[in-house]
Structures are given as C-alpha cells and as structure tokens.
mmJSON file of the N, C-alpha and C atoms, coordinates in Angstrom:
{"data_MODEL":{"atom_site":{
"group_PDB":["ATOM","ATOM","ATOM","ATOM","ATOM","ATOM","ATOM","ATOM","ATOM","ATOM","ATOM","ATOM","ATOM","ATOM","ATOM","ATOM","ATOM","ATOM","ATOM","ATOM","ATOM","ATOM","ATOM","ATOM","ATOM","ATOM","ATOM","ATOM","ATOM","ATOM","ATOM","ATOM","ATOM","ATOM","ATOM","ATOM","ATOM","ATOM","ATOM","ATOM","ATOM","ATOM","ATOM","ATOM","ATOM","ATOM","ATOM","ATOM","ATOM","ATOM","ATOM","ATOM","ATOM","ATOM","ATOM","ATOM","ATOM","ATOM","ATOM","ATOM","ATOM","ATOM","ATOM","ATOM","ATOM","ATOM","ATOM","ATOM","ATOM","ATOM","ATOM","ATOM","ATOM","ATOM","ATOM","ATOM","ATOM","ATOM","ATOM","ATOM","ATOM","ATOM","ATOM","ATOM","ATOM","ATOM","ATOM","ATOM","ATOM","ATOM","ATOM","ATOM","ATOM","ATOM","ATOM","ATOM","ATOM","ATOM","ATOM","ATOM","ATOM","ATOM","ATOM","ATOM","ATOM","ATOM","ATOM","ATOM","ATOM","ATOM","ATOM","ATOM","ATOM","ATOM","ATOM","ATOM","ATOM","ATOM","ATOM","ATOM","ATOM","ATOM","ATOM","ATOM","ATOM","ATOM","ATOM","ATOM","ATOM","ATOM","ATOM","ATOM","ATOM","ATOM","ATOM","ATOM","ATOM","ATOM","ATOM","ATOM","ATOM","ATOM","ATOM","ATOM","ATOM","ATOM","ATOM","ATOM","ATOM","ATOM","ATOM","ATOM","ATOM","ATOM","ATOM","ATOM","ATOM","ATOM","ATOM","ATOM","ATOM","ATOM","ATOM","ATOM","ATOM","ATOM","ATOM","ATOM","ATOM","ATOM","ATOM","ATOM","ATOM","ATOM","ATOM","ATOM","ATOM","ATOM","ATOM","ATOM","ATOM","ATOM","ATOM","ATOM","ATOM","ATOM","ATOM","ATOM","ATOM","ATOM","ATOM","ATOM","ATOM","ATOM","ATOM","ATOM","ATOM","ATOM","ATOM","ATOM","ATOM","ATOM","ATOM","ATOM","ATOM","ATOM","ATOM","ATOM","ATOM","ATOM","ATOM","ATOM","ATOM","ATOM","ATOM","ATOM","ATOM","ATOM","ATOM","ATOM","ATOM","ATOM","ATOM","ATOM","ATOM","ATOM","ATOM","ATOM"],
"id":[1,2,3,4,5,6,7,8,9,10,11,12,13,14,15,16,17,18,19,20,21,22,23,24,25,26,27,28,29,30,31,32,33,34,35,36,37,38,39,40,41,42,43,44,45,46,47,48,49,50,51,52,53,54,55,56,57,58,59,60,61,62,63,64,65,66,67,68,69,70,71,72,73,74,75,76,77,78,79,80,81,82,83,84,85,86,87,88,89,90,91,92,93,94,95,96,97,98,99,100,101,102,103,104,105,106,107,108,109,110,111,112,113,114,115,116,117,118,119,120,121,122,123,124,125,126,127,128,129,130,131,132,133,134,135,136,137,138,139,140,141,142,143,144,145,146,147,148,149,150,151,152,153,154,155,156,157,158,159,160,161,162,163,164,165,166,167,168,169,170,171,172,173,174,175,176,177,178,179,180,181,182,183,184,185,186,187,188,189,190,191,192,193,194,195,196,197,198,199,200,201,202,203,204,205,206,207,208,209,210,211,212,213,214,215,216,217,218,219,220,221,222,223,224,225,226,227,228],
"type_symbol":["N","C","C","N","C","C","N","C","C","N","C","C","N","C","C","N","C","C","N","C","C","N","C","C","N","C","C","N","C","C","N","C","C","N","C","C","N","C","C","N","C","C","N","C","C","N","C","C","N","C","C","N","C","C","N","C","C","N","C","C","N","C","C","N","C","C","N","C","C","N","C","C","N","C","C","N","C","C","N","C","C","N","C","C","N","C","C","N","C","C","N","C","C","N","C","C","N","C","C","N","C","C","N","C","C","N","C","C","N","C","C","N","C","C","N","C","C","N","C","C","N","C","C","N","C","C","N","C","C","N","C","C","N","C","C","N","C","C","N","C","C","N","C","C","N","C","C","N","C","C","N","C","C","N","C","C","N","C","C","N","C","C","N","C","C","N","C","C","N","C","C","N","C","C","N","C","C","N","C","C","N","C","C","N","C","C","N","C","C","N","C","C","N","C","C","N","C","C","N","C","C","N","C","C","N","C","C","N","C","C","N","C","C","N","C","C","N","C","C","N","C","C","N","C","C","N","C","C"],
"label_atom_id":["N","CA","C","N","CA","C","N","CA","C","N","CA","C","N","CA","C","N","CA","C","N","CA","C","N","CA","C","N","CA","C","N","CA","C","N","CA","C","N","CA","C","N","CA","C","N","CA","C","N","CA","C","N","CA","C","N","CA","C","N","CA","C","N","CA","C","N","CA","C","N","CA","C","N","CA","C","N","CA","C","N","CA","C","N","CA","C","N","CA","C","N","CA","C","N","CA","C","N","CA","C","N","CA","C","N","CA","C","N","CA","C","N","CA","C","N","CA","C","N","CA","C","N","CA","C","N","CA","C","N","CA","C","N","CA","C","N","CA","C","N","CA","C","N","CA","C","N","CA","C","N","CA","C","N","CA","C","N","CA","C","N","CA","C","N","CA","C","N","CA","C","N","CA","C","N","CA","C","N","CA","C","N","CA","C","N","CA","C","N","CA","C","N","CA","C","N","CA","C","N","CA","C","N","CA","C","N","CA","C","N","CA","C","N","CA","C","N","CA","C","N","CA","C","N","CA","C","N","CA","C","N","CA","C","N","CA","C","N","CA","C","N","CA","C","N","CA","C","N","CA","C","N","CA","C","N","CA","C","N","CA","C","N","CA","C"],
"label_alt_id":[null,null,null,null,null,null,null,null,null,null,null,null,null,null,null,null,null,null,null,null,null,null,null,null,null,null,null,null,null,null,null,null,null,null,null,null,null,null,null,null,null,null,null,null,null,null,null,null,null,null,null,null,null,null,null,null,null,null,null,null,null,null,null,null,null,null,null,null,null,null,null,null,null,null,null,null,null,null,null,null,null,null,null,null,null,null,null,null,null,null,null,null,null,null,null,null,null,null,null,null,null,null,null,null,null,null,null,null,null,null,null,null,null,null,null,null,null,null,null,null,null,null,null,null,null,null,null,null,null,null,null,null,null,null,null,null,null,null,null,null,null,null,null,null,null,null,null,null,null,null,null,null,null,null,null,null,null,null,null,null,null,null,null,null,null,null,null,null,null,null,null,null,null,null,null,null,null,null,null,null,null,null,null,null,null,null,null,null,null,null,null,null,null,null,null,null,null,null,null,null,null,null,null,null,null,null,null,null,null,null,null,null,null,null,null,null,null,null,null,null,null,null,null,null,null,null,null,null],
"label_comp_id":["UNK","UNK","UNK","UNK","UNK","UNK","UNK","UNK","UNK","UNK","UNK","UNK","UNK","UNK","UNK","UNK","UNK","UNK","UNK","UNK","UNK","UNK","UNK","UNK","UNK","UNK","UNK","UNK","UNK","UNK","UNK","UNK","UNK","UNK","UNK","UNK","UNK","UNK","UNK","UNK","UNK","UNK","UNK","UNK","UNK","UNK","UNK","UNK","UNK","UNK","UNK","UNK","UNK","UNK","UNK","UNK","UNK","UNK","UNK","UNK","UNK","UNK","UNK","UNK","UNK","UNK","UNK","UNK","UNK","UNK","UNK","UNK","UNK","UNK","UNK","UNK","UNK","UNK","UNK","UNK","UNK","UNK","UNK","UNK","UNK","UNK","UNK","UNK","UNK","UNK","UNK","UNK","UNK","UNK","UNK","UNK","UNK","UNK","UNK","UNK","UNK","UNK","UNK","UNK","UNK","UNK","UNK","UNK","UNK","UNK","UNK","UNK","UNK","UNK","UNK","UNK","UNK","UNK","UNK","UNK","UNK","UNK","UNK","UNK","UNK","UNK","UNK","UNK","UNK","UNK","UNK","UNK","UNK","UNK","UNK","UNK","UNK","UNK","UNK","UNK","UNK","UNK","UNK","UNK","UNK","UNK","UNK","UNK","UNK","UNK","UNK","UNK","UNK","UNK","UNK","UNK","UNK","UNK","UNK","UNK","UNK","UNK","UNK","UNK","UNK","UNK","UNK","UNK","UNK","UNK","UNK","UNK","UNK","UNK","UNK","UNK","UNK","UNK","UNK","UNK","UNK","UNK","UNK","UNK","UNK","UNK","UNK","UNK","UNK","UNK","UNK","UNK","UNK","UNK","UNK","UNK","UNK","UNK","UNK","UNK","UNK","UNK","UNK","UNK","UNK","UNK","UNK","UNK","UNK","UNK","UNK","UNK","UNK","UNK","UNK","UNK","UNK","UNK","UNK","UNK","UNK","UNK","UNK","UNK","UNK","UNK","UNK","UNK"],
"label_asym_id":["A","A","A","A","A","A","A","A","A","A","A","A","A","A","A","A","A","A","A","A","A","A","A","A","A","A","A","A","A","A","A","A","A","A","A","A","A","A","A","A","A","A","A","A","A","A","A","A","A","A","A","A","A","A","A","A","A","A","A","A","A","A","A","A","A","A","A","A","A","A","A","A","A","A","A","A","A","A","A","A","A","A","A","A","A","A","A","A","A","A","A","A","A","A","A","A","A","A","A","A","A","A","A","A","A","A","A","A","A","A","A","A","A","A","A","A","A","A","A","A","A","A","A","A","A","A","A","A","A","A","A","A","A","A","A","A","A","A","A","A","A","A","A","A","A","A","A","A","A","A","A","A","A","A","A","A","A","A","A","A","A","A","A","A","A","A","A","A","A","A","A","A","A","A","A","A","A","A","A","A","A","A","A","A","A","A","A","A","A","A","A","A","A","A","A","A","A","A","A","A","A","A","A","A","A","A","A","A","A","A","A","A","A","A","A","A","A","A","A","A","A","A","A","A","A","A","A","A"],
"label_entity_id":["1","1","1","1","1","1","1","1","1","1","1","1","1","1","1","1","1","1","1","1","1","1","1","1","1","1","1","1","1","1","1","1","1","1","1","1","1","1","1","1","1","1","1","1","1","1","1","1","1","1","1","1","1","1","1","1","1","1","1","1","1","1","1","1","1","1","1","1","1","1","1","1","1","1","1","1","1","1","1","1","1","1","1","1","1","1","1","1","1","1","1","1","1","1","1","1","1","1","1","1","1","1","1","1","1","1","1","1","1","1","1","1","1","1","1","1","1","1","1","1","1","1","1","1","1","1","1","1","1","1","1","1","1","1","1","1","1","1","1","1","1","1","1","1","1","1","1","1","1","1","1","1","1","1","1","1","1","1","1","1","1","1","1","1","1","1","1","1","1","1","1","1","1","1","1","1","1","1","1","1","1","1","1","1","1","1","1","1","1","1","1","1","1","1","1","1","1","1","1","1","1","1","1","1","1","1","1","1","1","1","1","1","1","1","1","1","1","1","1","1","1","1","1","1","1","1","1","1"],
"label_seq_id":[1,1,1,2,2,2,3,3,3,4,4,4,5,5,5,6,6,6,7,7,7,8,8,8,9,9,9,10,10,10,11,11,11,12,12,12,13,13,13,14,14,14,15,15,15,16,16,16,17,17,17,18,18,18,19,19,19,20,20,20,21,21,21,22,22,22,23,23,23,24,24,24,25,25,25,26,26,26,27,27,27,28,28,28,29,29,29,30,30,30,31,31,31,32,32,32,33,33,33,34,34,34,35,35,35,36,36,36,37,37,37,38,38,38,39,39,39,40,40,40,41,41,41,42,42,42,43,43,43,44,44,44,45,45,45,46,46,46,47,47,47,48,48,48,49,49,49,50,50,50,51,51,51,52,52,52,53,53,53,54,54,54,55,55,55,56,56,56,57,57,57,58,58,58,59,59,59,60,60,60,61,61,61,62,62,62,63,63,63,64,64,64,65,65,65,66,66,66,67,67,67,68,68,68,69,69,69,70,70,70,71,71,71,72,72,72,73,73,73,74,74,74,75,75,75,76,76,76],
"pdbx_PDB_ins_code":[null,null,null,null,null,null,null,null,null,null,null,null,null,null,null,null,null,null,null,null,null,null,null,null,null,null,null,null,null,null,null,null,null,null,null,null,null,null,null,null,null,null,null,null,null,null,null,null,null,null,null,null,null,null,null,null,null,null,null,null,null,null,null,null,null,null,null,null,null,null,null,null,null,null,null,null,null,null,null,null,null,null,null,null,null,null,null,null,null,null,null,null,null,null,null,null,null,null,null,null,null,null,null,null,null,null,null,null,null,null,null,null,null,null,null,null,null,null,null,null,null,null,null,null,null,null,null,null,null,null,null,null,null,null,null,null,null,null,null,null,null,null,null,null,null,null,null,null,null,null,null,null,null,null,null,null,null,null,null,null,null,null,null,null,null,null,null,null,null,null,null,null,null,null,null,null,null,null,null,null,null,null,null,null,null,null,null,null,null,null,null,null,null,null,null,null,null,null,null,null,null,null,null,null,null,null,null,null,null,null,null,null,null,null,null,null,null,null,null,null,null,null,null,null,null,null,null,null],
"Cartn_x":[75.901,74.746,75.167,74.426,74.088,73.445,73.722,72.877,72.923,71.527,71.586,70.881,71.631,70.855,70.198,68.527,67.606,67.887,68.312,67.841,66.873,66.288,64.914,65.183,65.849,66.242,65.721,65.445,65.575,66.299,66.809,68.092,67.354,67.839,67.797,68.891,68.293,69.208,69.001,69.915,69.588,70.689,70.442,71.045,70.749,71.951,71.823,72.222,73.321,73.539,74.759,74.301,75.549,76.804,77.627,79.317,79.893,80.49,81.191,80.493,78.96,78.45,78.171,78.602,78.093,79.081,78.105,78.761,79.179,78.442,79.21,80.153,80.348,81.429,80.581,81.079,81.032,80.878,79.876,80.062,79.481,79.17,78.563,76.631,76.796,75.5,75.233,73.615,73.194,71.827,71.334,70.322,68.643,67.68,66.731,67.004,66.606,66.641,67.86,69.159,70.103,70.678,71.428,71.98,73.095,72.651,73.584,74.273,73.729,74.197,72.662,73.529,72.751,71.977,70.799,70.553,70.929,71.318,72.131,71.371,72.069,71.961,72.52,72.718,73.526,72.846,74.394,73.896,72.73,71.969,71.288,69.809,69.627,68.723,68.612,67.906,67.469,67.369,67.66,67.564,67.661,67.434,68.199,66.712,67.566,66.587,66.828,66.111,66.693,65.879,66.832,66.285,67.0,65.187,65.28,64.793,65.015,64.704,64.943,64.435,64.037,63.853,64.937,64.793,64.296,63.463,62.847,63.45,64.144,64.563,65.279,66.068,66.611,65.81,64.569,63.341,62.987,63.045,62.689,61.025,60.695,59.469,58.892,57.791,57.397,57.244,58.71,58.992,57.632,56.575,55.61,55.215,55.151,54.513,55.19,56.447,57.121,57.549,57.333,57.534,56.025,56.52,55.648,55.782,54.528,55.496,55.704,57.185,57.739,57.587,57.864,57.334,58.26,58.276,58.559,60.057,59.846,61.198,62.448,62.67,63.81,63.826,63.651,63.548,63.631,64.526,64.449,65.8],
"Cartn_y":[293.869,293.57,293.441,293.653,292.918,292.516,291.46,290.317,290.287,290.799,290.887,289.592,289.102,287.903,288.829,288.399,289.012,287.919,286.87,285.693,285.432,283.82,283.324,282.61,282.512,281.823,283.251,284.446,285.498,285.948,286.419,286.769,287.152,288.915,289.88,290.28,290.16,290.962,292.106,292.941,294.431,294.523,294.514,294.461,295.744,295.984,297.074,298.509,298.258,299.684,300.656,301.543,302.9,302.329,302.306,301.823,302.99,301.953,302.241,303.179,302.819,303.566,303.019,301.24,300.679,300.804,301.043,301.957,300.54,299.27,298.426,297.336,296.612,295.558,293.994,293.482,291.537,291.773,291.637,291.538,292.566,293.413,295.04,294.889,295.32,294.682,296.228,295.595,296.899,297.278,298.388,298.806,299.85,299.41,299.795,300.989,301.178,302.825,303.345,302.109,302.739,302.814,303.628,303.893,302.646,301.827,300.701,301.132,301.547,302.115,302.819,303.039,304.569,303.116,303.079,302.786,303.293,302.565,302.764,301.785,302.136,301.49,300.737,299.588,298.599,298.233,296.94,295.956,297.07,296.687,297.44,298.111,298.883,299.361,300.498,301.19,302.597,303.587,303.411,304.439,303.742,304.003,303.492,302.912,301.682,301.062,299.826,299.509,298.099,296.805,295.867,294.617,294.103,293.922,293.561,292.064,291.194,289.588,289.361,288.352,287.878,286.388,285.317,283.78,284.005,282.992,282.074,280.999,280.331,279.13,278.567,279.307,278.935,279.338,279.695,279.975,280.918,281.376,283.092,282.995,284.148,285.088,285.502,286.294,287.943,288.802,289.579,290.533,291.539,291.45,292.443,291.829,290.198,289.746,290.241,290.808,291.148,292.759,293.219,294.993,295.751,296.795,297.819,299.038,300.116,300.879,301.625,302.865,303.886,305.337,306.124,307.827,307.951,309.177,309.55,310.594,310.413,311.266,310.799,309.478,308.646,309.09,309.512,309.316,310.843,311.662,312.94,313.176],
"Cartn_z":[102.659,103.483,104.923,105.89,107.118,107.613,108.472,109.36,110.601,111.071,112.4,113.272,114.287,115.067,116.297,116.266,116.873,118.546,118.111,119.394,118.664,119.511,119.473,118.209,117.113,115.583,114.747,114.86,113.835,113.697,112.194,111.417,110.34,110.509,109.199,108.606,107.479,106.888,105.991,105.899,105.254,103.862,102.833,101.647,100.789,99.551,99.002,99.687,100.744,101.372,100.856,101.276,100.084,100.632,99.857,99.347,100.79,101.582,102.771,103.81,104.017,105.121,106.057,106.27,106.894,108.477,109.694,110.776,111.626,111.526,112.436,112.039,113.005,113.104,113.14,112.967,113.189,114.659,115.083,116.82,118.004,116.97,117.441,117.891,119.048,119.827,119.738,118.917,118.293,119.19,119.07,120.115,118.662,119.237,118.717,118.4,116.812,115.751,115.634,115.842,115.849,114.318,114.111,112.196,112.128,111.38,110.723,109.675,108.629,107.178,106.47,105.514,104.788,103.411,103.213,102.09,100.612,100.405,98.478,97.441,96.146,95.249,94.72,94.176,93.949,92.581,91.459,90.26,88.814,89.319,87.901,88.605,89.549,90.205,89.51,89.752,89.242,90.519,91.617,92.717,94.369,95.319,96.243,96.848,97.503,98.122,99.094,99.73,100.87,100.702,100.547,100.864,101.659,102.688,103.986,103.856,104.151,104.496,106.198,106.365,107.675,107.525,108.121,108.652,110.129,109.86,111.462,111.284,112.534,111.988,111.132,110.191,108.916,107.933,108.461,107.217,106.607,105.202,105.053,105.46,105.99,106.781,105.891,105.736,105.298,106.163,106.249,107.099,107.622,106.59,107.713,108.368,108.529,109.916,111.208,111.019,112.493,112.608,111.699,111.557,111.379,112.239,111.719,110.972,110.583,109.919,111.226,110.937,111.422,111.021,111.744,111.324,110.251,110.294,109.082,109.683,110.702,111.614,111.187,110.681,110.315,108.96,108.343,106.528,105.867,107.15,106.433,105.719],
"occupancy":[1.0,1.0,1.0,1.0,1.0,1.0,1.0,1.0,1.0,1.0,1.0,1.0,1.0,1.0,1.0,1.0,1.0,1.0,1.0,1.0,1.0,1.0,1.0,1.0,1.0,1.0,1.0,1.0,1.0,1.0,1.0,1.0,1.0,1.0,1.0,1.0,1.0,1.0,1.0,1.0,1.0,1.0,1.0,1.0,1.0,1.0,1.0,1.0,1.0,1.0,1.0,1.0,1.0,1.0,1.0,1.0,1.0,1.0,1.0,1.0,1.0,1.0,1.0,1.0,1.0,1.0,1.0,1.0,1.0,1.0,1.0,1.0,1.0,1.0,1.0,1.0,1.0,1.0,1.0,1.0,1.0,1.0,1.0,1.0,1.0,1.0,1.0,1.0,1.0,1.0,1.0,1.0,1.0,1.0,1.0,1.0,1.0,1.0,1.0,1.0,1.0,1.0,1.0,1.0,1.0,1.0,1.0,1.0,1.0,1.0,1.0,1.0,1.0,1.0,1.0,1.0,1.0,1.0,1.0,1.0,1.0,1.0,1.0,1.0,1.0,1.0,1.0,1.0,1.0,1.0,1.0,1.0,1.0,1.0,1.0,1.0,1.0,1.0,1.0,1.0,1.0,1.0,1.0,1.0,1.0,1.0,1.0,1.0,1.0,1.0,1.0,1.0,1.0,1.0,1.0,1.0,1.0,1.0,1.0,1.0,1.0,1.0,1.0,1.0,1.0,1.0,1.0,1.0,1.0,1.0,1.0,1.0,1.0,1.0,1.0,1.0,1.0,1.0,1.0,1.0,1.0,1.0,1.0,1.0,1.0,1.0,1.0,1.0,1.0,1.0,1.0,1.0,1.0,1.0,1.0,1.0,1.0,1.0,1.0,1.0,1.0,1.0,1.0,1.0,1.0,1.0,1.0,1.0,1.0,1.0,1.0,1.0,1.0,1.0,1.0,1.0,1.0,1.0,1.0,1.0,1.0,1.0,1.0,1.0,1.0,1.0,1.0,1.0],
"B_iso_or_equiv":[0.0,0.0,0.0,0.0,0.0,0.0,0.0,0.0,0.0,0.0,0.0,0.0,0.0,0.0,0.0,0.0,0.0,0.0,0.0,0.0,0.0,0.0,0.0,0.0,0.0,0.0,0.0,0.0,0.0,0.0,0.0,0.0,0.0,0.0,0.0,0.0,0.0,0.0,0.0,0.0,0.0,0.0,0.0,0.0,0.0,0.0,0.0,0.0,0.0,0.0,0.0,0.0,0.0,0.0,0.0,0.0,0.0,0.0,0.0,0.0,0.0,0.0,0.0,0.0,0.0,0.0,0.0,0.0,0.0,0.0,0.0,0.0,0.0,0.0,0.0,0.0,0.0,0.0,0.0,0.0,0.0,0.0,0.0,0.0,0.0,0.0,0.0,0.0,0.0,0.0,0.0,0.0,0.0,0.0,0.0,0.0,0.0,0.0,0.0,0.0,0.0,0.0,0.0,0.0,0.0,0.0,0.0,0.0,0.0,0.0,0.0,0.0,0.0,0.0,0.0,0.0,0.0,0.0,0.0,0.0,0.0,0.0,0.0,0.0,0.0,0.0,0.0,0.0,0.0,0.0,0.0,0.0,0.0,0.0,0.0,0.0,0.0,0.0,0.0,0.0,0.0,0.0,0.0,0.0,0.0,0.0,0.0,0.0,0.0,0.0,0.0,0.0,0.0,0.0,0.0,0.0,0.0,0.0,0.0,0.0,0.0,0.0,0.0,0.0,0.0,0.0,0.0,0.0,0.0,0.0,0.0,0.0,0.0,0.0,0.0,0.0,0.0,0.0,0.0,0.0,0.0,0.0,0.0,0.0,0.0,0.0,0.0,0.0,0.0,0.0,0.0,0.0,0.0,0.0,0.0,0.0,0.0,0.0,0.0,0.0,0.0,0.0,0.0,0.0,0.0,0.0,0.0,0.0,0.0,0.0,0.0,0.0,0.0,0.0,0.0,0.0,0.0,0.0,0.0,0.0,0.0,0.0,0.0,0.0,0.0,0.0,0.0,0.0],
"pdbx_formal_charge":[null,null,null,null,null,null,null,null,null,null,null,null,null,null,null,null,null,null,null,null,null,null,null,null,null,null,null,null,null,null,null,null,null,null,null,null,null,null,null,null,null,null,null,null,null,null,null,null,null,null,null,null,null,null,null,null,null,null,null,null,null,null,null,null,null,null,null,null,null,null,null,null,null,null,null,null,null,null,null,null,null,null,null,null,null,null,null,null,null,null,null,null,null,null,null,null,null,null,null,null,null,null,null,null,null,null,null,null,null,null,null,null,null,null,null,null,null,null,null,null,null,null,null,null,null,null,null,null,null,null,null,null,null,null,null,null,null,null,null,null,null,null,null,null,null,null,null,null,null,null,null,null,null,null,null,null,null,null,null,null,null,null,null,null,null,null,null,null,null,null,null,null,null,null,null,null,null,null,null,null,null,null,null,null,null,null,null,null,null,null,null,null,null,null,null,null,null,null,null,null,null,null,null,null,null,null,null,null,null,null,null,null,null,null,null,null,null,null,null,null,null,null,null,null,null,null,null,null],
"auth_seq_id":[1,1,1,2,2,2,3,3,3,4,4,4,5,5,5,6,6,6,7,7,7,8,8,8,9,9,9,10,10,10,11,11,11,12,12,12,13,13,13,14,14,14,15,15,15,16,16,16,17,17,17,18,18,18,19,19,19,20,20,20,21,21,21,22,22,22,23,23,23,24,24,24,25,25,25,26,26,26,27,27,27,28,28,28,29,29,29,30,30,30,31,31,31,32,32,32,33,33,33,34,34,34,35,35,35,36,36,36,37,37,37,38,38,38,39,39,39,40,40,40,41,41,41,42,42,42,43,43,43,44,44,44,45,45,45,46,46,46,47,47,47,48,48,48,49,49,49,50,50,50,51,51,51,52,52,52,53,53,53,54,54,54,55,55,55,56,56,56,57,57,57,58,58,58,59,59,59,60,60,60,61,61,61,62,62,62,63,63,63,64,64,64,65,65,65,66,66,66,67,67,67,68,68,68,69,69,69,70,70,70,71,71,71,72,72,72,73,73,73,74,74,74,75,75,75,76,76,76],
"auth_comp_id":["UNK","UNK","UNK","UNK","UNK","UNK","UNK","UNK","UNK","UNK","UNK","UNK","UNK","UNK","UNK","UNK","UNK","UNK","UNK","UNK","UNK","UNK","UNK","UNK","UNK","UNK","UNK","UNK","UNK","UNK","UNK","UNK","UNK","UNK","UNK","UNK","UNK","UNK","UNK","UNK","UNK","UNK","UNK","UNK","UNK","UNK","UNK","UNK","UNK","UNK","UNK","UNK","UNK","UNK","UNK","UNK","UNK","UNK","UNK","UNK","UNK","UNK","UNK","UNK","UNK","UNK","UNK","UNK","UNK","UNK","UNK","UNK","UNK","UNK","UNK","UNK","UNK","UNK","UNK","UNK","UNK","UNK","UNK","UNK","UNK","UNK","UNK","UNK","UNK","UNK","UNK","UNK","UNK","UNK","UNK","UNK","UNK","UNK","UNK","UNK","UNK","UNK","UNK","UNK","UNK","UNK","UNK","UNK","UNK","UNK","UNK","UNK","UNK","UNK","UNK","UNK","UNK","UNK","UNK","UNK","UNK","UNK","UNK","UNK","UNK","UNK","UNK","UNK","UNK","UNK","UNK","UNK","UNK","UNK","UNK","UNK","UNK","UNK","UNK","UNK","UNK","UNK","UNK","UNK","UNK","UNK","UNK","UNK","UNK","UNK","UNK","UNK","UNK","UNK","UNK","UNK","UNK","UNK","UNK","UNK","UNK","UNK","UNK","UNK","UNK","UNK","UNK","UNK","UNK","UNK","UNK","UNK","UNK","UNK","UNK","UNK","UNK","UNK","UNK","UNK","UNK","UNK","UNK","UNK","UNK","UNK","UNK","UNK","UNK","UNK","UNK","UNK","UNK","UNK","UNK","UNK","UNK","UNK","UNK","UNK","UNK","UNK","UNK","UNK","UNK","UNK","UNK","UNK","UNK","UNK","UNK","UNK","UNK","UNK","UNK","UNK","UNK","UNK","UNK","UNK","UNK","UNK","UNK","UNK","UNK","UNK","UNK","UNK"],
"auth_asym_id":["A","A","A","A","A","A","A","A","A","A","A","A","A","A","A","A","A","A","A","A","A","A","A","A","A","A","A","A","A","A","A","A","A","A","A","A","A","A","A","A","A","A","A","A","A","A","A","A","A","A","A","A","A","A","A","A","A","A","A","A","A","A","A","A","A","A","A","A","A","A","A","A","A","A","A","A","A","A","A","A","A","A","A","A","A","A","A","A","A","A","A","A","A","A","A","A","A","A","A","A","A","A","A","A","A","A","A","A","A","A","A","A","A","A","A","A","A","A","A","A","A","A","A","A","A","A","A","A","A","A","A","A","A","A","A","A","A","A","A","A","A","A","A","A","A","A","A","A","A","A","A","A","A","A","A","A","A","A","A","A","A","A","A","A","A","A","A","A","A","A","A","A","A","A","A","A","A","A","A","A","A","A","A","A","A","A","A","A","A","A","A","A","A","A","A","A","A","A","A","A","A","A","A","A","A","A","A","A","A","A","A","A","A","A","A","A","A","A","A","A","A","A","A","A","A","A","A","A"],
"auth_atom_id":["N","CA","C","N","CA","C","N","CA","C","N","CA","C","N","CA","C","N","CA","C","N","CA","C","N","CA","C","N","CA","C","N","CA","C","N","CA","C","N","CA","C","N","CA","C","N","CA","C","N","CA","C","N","CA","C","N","CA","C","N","CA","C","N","CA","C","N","CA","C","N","CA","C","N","CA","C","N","CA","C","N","CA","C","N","CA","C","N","CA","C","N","CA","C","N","CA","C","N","CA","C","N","CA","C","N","CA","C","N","CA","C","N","CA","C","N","CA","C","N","CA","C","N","CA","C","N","CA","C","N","CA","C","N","CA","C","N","CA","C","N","CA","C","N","CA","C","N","CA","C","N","CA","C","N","CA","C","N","CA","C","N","CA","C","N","CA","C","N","CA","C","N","CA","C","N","CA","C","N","CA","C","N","CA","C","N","CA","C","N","CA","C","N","CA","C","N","CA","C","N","CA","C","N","CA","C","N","CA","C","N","CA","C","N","CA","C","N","CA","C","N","CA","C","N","CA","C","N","CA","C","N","CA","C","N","CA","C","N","CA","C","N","CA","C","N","CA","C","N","CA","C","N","CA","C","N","CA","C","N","CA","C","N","CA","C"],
"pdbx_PDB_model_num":[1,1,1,1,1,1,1,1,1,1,1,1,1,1,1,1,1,1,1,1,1,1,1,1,1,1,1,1,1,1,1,1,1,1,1,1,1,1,1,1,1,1,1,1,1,1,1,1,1,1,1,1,1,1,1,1,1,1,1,1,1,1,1,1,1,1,1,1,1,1,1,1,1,1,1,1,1,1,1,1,1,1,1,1,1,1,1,1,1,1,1,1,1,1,1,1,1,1,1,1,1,1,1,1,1,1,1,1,1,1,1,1,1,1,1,1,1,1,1,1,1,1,1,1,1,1,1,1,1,1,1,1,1,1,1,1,1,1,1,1,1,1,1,1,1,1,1,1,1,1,1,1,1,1,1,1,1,1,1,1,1,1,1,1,1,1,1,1,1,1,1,1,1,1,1,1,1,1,1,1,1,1,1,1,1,1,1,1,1,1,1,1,1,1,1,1,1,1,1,1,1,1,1,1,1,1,1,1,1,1,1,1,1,1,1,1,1,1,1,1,1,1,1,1,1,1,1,1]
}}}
C-alpha cells in the first residue's frame, strides 16, 4: 500500500497494488495524476482492484465526499 499526506489532517491510502510497481519513495512529493503504482490483485480476490481509504483527522471518510469521477483517458 501507500499513504499519501494531503496536508490539512488527510491521509490516503491506496492498497492492493501489482507486486513491485510501486514508482515512489517514503518522502516523494507527489504531483496531481501522477502514476504511483499499477493496481493489482492481492489475498483471495478474483481480479484487480484498489482500495482506496481516506482519514480526516485520524478519522476514516467516505472517499466520495472528496473525489470525483475521472475520464476514462487514465484507464486505458
């Protein structure tokens, strides 16, 4: 997985990513739509997929209160 600190007390995280695609570091100041890692499959899944979570505060969210959706330009 990774955990990104947004500022402000938000912290995501992105779980379930393909086995060694993950492109950054502990410390890597990341910039909007940029490629972190490739979504994979992991444990007993049936096909690839991401779990995304989101703390406010220490608190888990429901991440669509702060996302929207995206095209479809990313997902080819």
């Amino acid at each position: 997985w990774i955990e990104i600190d947004h500022g402000n007390g938000e912290i995501a995280t992105y779980g379930h990513l393909k086995y060694s695609s993950i492109t950054v570091q502990e410390g890597t100041k990341v910039s909007k739509n940029q490629a972190i890692a490739q979504v994979g499959s992991s444990g007993w899944s049936t096909g690839a997929h991401l779990d995304f979570r989101l703390k406010v505060n220490g608190k888990h969210e429901n991440p669509a209160q702060y996302v929207t959706a995206v095209s479809n330009q990313y997902f080819n």
